[in-house]
N, C-alpha and C positions, 0 to 999 in steps of 0.2 A: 121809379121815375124813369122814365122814356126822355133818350138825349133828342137832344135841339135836330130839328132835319138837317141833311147833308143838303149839298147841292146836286147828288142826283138823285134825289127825290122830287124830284119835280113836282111833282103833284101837290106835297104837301109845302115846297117853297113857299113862304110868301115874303115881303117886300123887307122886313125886319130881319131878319136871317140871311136873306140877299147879302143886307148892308154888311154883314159883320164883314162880310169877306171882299167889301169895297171902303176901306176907311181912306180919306182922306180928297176921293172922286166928285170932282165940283161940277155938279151937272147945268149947261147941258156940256158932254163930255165924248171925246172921240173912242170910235169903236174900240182901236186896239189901246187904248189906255184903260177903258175897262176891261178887258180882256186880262192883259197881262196884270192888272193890279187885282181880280180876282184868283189868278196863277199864283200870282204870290203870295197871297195870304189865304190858300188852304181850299180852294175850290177844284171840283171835281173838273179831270181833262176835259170828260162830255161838254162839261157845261160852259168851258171855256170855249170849248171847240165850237159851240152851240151862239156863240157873243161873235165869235170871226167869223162863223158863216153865215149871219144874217144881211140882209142885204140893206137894211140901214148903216151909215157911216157914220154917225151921229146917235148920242142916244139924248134927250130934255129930261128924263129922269129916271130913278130904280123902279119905277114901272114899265119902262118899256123894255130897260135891261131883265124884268122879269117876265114881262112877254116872249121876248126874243129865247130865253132860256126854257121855256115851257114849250115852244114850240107854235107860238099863237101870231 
């Protein structure tokens, strides 16, 4: 059995696997609260790093928080 993707897998991210590592995130929801609450609960630097550097301030849902993460 092949564990769950990481968060820098990017590729194989999708939006369910996101969520683990944003629980309690009421979207729509500001940049750096998803940022540091995916910090916290176990997501890769990249991909935090990847939520502060996009140039949204704002995210309306774990889709765009997995745009932003993907690089899209």
């Amino acid at each position: 059995m092949n564990p769950p993707p990481h968060l820098s897998d990017f590729g194989d991210l999708d939006t369910a696997t996101l969520m683990r590592h944003l629980p309690g995130v009421a979207f729509p929801a500001d940049k750096e609260q998803v940022a540091s609450t995916a910090e916290k609960h176990g997501a890769s630097q990249e991909a935090v790093q990847r939520i502060r550097e996009t140039s949204r301030q704002r995210f309306n849902g774990p889709e765009e928080v997995l745009q932003a993460v993907q690089g899209h």
